[in-house]
N, CA, C and O of each residue as an XYZ file, in Angstrom:
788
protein
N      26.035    -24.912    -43.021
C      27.333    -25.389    -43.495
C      27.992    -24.314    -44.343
O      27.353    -23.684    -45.186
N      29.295    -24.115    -44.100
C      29.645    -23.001    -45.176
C      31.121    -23.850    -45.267
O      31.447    -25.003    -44.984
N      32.182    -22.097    -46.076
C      33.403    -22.906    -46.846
C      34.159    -21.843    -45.680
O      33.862    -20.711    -45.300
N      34.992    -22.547    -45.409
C      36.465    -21.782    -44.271
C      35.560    -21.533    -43.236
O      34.474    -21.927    -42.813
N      36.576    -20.599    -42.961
C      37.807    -19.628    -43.505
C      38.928    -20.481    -43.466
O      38.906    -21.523    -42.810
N      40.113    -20.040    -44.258
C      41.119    -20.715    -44.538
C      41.909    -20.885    -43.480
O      42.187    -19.852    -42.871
N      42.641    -22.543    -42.825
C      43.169    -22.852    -41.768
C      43.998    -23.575    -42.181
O      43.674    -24.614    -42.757
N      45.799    -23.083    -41.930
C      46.682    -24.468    -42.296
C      47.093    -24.351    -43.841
O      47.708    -25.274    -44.374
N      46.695    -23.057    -44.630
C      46.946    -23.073    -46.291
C      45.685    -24.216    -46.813
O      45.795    -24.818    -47.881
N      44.585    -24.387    -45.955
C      43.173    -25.346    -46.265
C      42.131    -24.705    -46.224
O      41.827    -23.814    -45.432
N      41.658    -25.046    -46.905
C      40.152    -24.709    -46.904
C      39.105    -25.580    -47.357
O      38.758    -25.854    -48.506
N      38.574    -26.044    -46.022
C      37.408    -26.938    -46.224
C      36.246    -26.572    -46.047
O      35.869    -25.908    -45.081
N      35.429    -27.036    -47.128
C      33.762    -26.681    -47.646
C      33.239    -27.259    -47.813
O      32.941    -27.848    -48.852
N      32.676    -27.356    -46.082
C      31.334    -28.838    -45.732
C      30.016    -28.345    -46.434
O      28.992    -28.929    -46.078
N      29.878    -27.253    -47.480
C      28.434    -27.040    -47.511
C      28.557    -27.800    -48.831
O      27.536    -28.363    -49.226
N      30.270    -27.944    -49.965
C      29.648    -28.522    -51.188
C      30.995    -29.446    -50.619
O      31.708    -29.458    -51.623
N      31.379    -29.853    -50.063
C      32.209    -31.305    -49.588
C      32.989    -31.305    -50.278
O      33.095    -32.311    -50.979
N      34.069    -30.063    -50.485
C      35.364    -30.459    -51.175
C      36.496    -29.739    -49.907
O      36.181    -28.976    -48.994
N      37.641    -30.199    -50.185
C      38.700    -29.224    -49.702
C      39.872    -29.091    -50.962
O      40.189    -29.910    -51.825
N      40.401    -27.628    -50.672
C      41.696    -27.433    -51.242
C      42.678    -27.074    -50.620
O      42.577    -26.338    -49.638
N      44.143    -27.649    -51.198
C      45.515    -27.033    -49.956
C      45.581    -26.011    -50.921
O      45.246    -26.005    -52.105
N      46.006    -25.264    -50.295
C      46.882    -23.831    -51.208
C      48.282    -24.535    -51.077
O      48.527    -25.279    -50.127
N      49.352    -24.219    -52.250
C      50.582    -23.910    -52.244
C      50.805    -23.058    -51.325
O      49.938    -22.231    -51.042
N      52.098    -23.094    -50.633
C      52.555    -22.629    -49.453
C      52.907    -21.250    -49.872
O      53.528    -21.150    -50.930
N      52.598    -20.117    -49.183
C      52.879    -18.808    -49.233
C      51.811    -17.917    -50.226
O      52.329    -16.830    -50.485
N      50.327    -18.090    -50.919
C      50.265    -17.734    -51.898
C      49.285    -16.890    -50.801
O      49.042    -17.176    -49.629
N      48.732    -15.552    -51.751
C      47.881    -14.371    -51.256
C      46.490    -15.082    -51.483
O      45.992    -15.542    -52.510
N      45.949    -15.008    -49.964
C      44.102    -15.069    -50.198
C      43.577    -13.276    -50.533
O      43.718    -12.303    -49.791
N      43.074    -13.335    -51.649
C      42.280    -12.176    -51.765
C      40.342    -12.886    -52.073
O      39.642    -12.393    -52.958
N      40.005    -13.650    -51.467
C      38.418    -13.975    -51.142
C      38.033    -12.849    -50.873
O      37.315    -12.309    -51.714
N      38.335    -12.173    -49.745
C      37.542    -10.880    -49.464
C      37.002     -9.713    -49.955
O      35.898     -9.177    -49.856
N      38.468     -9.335    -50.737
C      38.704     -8.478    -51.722
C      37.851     -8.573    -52.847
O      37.439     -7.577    -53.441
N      37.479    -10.120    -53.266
C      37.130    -10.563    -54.728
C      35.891    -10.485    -54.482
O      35.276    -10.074    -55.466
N      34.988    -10.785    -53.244
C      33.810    -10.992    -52.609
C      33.160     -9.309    -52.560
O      32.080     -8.801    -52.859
N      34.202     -8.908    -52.123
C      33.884     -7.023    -51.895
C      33.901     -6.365    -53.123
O      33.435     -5.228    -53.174
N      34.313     -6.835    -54.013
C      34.372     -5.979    -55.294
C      33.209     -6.586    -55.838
O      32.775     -5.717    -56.595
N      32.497     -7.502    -55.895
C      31.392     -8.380    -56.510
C      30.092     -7.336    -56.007
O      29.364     -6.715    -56.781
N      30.033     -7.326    -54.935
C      28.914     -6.467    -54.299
C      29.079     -4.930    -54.545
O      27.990     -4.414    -54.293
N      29.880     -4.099    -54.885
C      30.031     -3.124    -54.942
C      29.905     -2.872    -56.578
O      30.098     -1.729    -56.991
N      29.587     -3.924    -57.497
C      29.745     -3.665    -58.746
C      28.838     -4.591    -59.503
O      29.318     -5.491    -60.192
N      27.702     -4.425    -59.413
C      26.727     -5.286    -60.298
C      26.826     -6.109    -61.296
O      26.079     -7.000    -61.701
N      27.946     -5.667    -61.689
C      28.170     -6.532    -63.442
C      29.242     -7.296    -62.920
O      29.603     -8.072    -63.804
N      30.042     -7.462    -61.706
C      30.993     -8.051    -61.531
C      31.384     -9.593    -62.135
O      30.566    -10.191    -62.835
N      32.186     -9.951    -61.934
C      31.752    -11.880    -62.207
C      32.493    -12.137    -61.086
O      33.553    -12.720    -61.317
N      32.280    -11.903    -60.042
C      33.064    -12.826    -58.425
C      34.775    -12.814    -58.935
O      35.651    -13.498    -58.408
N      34.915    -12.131    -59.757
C      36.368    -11.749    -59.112
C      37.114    -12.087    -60.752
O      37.880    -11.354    -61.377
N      36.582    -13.436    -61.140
C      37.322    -14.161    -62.002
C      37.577    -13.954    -62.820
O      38.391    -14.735    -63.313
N      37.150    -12.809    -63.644
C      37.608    -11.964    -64.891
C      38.820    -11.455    -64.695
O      39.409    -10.956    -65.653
N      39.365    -11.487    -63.519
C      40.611    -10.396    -63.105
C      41.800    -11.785    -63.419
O      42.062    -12.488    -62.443
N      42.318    -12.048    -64.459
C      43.836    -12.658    -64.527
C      44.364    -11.960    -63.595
O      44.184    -10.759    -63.396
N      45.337    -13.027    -62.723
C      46.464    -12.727    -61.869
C      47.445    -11.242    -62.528
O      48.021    -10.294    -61.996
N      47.258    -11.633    -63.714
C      48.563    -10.628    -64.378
C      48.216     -9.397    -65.505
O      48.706     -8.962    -66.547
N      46.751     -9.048    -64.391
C      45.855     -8.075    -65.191
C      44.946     -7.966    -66.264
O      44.197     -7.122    -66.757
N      45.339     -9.288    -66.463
C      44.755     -9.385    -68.433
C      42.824    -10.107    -67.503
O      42.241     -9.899    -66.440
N      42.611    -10.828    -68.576
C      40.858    -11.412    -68.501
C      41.215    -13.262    -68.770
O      41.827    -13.838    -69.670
N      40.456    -13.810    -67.440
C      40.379    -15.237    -67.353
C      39.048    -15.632    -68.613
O      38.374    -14.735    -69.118
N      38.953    -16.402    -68.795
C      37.756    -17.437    -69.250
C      36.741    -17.316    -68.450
O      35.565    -17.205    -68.795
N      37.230    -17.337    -67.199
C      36.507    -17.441    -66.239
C      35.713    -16.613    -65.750
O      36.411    -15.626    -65.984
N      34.629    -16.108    -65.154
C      33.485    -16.797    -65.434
C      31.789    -16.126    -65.731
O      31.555    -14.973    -65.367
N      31.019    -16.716    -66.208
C      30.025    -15.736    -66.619
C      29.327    -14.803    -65.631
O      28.639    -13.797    -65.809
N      29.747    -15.499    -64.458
C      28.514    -15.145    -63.200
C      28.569    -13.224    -63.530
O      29.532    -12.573    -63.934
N      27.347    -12.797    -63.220
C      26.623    -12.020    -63.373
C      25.786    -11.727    -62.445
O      25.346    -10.617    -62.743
N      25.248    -12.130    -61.365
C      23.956    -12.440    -61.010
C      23.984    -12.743    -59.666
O      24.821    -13.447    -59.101
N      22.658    -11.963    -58.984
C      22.961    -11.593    -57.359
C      23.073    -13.537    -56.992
O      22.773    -14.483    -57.720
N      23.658    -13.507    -55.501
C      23.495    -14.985    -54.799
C      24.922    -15.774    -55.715
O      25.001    -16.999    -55.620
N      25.983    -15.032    -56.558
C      26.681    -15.681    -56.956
C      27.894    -15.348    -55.428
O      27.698    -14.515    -54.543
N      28.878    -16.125    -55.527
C      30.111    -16.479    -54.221
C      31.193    -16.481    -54.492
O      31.521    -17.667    -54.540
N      32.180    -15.749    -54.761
C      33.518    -16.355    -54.664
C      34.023    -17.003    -53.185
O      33.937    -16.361    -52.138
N      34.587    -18.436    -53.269
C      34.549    -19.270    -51.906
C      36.036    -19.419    -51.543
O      36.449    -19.862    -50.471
N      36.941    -18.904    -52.786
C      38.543    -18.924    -52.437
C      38.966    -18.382    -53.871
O      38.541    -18.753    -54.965
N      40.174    -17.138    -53.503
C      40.746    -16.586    -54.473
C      42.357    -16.319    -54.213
O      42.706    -15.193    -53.858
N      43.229    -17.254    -54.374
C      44.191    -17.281    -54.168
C      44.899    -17.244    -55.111
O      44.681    -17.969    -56.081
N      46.262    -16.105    -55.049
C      47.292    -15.586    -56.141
C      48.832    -16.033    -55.574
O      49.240    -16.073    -54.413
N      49.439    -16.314    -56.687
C      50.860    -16.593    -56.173
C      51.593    -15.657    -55.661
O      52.402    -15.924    -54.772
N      51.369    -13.943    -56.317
C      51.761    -12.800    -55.890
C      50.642    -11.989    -55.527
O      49.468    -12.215    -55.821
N      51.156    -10.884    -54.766
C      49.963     -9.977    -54.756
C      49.586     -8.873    -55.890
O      50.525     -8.286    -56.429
N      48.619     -8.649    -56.169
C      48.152     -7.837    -57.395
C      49.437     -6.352    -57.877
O      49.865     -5.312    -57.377
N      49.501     -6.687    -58.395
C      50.632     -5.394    -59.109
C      52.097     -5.776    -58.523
O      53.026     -4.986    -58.688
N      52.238     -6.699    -58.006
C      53.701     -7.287    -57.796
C      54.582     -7.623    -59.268
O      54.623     -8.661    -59.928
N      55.257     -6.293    -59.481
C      56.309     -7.461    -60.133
C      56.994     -8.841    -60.513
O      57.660     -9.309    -59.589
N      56.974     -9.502    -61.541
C      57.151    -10.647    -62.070
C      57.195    -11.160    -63.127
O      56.145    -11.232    -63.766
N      58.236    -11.613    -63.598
C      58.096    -12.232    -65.496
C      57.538    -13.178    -65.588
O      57.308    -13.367    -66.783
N      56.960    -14.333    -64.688
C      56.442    -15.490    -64.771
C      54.796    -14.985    -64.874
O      54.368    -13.851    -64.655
N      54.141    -16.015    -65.218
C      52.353    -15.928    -64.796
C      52.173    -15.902    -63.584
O      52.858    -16.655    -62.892
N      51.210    -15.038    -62.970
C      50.863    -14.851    -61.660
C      49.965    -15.981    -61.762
O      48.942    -15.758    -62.409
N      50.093    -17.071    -61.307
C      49.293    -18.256    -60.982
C      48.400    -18.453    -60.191
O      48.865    -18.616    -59.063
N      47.021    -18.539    -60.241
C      45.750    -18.198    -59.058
C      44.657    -19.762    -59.173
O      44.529    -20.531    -60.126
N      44.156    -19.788    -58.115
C      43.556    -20.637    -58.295
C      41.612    -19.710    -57.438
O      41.461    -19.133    -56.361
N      40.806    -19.940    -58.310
C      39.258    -19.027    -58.051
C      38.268    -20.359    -57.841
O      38.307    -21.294    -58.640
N      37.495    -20.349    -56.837
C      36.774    -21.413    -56.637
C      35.202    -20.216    -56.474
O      35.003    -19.423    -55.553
N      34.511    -20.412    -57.414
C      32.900    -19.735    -56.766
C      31.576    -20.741    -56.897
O      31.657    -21.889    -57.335
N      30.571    -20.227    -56.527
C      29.167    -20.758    -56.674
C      28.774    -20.226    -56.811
O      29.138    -19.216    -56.209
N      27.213    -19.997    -57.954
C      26.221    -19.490    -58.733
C      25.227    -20.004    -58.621
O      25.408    -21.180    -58.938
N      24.049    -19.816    -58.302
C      23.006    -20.094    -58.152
C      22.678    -21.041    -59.130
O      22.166    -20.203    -59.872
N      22.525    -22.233    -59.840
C      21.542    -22.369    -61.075
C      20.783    -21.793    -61.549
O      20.911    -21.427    -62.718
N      19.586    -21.468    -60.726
C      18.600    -20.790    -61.366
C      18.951    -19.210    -62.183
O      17.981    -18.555    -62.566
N      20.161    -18.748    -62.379
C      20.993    -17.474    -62.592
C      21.059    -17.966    -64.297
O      21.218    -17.141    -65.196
N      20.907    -19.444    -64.538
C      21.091    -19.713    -65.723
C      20.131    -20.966    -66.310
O      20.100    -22.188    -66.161
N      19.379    -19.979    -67.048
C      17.921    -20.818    -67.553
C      17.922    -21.660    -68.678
O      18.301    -21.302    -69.794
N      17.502    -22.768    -68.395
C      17.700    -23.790    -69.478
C      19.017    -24.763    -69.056
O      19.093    -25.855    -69.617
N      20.044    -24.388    -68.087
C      20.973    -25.066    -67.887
C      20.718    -26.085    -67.023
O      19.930    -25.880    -66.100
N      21.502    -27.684    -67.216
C      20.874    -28.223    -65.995
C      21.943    -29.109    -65.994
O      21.453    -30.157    -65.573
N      23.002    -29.275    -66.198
C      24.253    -29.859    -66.297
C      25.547    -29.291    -66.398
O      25.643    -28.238    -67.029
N      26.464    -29.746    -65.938
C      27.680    -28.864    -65.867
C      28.110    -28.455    -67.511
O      28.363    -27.324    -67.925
N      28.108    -29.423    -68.100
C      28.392    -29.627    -69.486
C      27.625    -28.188    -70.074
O      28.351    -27.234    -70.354
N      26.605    -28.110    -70.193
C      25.811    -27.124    -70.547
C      26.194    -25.861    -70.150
O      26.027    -24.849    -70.832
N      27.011    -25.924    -68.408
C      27.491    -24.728    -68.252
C      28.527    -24.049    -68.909
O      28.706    -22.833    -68.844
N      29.589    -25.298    -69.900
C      31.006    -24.037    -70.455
C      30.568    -23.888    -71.983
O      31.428    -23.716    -72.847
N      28.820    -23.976    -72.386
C      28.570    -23.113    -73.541
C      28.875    -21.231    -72.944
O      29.236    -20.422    -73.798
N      28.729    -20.892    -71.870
C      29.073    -19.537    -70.845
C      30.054    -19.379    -70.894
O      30.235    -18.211    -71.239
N      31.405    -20.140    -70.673
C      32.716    -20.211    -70.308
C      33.320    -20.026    -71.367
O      34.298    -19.323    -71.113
N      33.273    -20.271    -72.411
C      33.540    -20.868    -73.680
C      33.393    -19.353    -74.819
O      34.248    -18.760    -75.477
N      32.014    -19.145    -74.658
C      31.916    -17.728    -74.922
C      32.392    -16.530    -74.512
O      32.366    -15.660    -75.382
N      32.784    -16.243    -73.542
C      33.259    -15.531    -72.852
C      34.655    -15.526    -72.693
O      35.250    -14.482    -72.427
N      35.294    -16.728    -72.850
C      36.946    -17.117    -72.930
C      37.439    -16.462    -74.546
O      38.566    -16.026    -74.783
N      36.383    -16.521    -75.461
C      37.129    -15.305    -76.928
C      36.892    -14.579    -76.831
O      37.453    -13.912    -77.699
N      35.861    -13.565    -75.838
C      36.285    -12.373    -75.569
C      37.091    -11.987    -75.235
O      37.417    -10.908    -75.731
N      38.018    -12.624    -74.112
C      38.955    -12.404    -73.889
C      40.023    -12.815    -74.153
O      41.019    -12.687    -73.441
N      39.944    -13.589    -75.642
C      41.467    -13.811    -76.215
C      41.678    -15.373    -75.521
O      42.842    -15.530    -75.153
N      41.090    -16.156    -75.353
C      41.508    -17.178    -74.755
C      41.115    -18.086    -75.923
O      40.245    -17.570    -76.625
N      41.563    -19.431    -76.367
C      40.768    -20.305    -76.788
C      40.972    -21.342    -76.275
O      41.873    -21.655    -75.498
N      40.052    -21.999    -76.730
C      39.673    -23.735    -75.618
C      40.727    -24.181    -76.796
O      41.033    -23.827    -77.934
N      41.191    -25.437    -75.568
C      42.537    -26.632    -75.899
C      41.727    -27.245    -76.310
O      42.259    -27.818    -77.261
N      40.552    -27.608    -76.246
C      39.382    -29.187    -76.234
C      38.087    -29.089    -76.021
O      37.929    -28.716    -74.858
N      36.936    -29.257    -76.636
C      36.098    -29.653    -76.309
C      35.844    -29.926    -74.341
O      36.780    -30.502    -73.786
N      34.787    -29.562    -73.561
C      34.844    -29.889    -72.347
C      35.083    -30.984    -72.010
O      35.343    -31.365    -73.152
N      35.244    -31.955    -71.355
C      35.010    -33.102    -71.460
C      35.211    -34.104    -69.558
O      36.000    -33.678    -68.714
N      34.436    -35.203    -69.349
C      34.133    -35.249    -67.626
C      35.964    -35.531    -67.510
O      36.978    -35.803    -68.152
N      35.285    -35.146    -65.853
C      37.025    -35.323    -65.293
C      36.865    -35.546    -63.815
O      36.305    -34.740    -63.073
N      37.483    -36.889    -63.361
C      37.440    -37.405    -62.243
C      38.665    -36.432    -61.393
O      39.723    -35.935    -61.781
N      38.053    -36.435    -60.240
C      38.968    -35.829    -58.872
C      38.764    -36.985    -57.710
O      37.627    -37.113    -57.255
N      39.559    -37.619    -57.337
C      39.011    -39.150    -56.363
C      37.878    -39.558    -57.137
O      38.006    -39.870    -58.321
N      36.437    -39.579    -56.359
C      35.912    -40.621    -56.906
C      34.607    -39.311    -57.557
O      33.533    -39.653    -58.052
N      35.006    -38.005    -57.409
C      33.681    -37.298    -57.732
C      34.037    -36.616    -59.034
O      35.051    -35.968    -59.293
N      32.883    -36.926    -59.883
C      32.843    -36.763    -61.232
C      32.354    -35.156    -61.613
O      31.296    -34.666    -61.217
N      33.338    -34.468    -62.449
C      33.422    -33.054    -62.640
C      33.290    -33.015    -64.285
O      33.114    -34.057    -64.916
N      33.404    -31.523    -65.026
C      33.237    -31.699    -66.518
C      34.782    -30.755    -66.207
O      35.049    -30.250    -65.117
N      35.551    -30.692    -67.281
C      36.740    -29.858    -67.543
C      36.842    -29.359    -68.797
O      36.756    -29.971    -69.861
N      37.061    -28.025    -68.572
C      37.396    -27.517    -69.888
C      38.872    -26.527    -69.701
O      39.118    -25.846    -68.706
N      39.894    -26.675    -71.129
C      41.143    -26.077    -70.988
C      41.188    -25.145    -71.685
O      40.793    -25.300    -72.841
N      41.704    -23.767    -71.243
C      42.078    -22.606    -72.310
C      43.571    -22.224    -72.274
O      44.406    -22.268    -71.370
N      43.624    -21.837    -73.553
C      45.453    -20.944    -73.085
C      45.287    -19.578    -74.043
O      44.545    -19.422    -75.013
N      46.069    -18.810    -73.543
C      45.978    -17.343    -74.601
C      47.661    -16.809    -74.214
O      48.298    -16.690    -73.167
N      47.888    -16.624    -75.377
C      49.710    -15.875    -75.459
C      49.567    -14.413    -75.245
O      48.815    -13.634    -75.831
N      50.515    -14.159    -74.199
C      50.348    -13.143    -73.467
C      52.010    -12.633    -73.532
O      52.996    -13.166    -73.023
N      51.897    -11.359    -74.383
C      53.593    -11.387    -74.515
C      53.926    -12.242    -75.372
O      53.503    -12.502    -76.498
N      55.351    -12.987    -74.238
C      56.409    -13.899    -74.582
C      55.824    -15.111    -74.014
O      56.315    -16.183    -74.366
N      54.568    -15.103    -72.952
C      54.291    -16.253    -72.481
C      52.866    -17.026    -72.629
O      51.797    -16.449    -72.827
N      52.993    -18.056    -72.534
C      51.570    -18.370    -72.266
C      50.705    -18.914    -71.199
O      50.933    -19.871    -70.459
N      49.668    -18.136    -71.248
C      48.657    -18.578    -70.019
C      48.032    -19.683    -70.130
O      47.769    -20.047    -71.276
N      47.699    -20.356    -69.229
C      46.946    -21.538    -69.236
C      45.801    -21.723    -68.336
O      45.904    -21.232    -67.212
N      44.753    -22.336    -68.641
C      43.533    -22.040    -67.767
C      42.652    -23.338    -67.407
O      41.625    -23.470    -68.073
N      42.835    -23.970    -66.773
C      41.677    -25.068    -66.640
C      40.318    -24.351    -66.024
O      40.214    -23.359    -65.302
N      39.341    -25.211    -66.573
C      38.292    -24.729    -65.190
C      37.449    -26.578    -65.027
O      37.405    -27.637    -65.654
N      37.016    -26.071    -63.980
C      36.312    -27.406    -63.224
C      35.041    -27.066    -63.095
O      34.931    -25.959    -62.566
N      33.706    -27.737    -63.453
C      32.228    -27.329    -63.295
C      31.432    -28.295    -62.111
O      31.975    -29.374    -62.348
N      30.909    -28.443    -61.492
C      29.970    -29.437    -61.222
C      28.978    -28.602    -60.787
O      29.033    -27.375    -60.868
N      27.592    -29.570    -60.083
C      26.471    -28.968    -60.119
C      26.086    -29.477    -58.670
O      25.774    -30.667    -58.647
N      26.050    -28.874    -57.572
C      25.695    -29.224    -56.403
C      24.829    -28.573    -55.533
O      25.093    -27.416    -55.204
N      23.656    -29.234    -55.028
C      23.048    -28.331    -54.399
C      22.213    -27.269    -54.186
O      22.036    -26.507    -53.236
N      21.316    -27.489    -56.252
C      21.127    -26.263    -56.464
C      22.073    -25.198    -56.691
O      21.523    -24.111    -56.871
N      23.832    -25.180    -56.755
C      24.564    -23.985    -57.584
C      25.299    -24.715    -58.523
O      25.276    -25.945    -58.504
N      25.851    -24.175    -59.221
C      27.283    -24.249    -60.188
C      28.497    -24.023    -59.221
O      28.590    -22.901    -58.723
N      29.355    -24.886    -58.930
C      30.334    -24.745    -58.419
C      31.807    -24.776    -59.301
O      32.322    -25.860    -59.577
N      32.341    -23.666    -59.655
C      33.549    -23.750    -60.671
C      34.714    -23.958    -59.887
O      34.736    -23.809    -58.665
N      35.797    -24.343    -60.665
C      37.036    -24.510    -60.125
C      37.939    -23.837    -61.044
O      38.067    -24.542    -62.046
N      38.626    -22.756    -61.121
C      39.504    -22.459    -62.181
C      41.223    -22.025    -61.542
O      41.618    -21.409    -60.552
N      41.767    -22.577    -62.463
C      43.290    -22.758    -61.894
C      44.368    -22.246    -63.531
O      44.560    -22.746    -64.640
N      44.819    -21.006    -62.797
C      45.595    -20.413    -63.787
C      46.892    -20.731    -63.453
O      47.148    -20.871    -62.257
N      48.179    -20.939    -64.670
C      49.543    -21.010    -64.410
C      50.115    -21.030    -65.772
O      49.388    -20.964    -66.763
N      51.460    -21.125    -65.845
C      52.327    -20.852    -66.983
C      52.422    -22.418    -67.392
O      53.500    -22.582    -67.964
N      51.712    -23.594    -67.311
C      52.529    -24.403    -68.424
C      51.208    -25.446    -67.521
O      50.618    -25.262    -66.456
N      51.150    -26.455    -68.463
C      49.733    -27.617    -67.938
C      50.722    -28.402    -66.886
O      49.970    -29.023    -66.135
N      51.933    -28.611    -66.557
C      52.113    -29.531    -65.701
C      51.650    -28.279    -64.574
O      51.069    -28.977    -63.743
N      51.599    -27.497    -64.286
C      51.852    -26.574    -62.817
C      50.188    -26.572    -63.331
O      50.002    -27.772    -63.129
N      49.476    -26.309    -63.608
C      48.027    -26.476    -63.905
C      47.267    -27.720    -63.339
O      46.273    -27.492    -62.649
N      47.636    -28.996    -63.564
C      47.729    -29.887    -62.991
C      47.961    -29.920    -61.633
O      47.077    -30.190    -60.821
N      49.432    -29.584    -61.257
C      49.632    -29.838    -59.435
C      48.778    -28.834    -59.267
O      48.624    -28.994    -58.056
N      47.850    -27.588    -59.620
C      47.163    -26.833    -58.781
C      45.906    -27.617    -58.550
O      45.366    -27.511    -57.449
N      45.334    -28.463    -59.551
C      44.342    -29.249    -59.803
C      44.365    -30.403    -58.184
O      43.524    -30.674    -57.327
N      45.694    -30.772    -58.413
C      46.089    -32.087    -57.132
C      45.807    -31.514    -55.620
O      46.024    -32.210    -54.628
N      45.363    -30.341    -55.557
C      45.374    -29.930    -54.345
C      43.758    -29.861    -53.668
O      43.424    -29.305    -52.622
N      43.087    -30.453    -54.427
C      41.660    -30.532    -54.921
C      41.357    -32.010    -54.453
O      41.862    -32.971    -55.033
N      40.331    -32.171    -53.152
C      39.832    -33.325    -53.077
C      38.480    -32.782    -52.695
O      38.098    -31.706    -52.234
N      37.749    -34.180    -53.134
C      36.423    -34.106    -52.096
C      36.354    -35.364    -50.912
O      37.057    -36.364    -50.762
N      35.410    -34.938    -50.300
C      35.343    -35.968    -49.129
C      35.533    -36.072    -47.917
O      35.143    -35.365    -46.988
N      36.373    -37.311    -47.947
C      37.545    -37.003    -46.778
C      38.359    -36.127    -47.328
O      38.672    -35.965    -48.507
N      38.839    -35.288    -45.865
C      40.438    -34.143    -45.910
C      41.716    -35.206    -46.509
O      41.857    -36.309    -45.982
N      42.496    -34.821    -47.497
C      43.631    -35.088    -47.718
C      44.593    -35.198    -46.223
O      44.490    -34.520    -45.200
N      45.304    -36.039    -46.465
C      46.208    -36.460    -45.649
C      47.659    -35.572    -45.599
O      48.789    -36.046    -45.719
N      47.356    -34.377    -45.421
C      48.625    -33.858    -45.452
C      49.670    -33.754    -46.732
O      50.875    -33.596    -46.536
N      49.119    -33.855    -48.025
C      50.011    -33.903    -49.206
C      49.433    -32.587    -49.646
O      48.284    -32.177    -49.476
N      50.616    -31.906    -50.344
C      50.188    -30.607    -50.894
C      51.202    -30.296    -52.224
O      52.331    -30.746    -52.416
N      50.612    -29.607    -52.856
C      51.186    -29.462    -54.435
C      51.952    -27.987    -54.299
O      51.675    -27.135    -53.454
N      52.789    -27.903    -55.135
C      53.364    -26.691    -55.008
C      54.131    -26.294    -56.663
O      55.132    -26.905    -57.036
N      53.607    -25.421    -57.343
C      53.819    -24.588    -58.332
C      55.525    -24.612    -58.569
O      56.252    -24.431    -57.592
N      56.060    -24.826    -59.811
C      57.205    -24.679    -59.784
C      57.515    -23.013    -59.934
O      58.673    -22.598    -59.932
């Protein structure tokens, strides 16, 4: 069972049973993010790279057998733009990459640390967060960048033996949100798709 390749602005991933729509028109760089991971040991699957150059929250991975499974940007990298380059990074990590962990919750003591390195701070405490009927942990960051501010959700669960993250960058929590809505598990969504203002 694996995830894609992306069909339709979709991407469905029968190996951990979710799908996501992309917003219409946005850049897949999976490959790119996947190819730079292997070519660079210390990488973290892509997610350190903010859309708009700066450093996500996101994520600790470190560690061979980690995946980026979708890396989608509103622009392409070094495109001009005054707005936040808005991305949405979906990977998997082995568990065993992180000892002593055995709950998602446990995973954004990683996230969390790593988000003031890079100038981010958490909105909240993590705390669970339903998507349909499958139960996730969420944690929110924002960091002022310039004149603007970034905003960062991420999504944890634990499936399968990996860590499966969800992180969704944009300029303001409602567009954070519709990136979130594009996010089911299960059954495929019925044709509804969210789109970034």
């Amino acid at each position: 069972m694996q995830c894609g390749p992306l069909a339709d602005q979709t991407l469905h991933c029968a190996r951990f049973a979710f799908t996501y729509k992309l917003p219409f028109g946005w850049v897949d760089r999976t490959a790119d993010m996947n190819a730079e991971a292997q070519s660079s040991p210390n990488a973290n699957s892509g997610e350190d790279e903010n859309p708009d150059g700066g450093k996500s929250a996101q994520q600790p991975a470190s560690s061979a057998g980690s995946e980026t499974l979708l890396a989608v940007f509103e622009r392409p990298p070094g495109a001009p733009g005054d707005t936040i380059n808005s991305a949405v990074v979906i990977a998997a990590e082995p568990l065993a990459n992180y000892h002593g962990i055995k709950t998602a919750a446990e995973y954004f003591g990683a996230i969390n640390e790593l988000a003031q390195q890079r100038g981010f701070k958490p909105v909240s405490d993590p705390y669970s967060f339903s998507v349909g009927s499958k139960e996730l942990v969420r944690g929110d960051f924002s960091k002022e960048r310039n004149k603007l501010t970034m905003y960062q959700t991420s999504l944890a669960m634990i499936e399968k033996g990996y860590v499966v993250s969800f992180t969704f960058i944009g300029g303001g929590d409602e567009e954070v949100n519709d990136l979130i809505a594009g996010l089911s598990f299960g059954a495929r969504p019925r044709g509804s798709s969210s789109h970034p203002k």
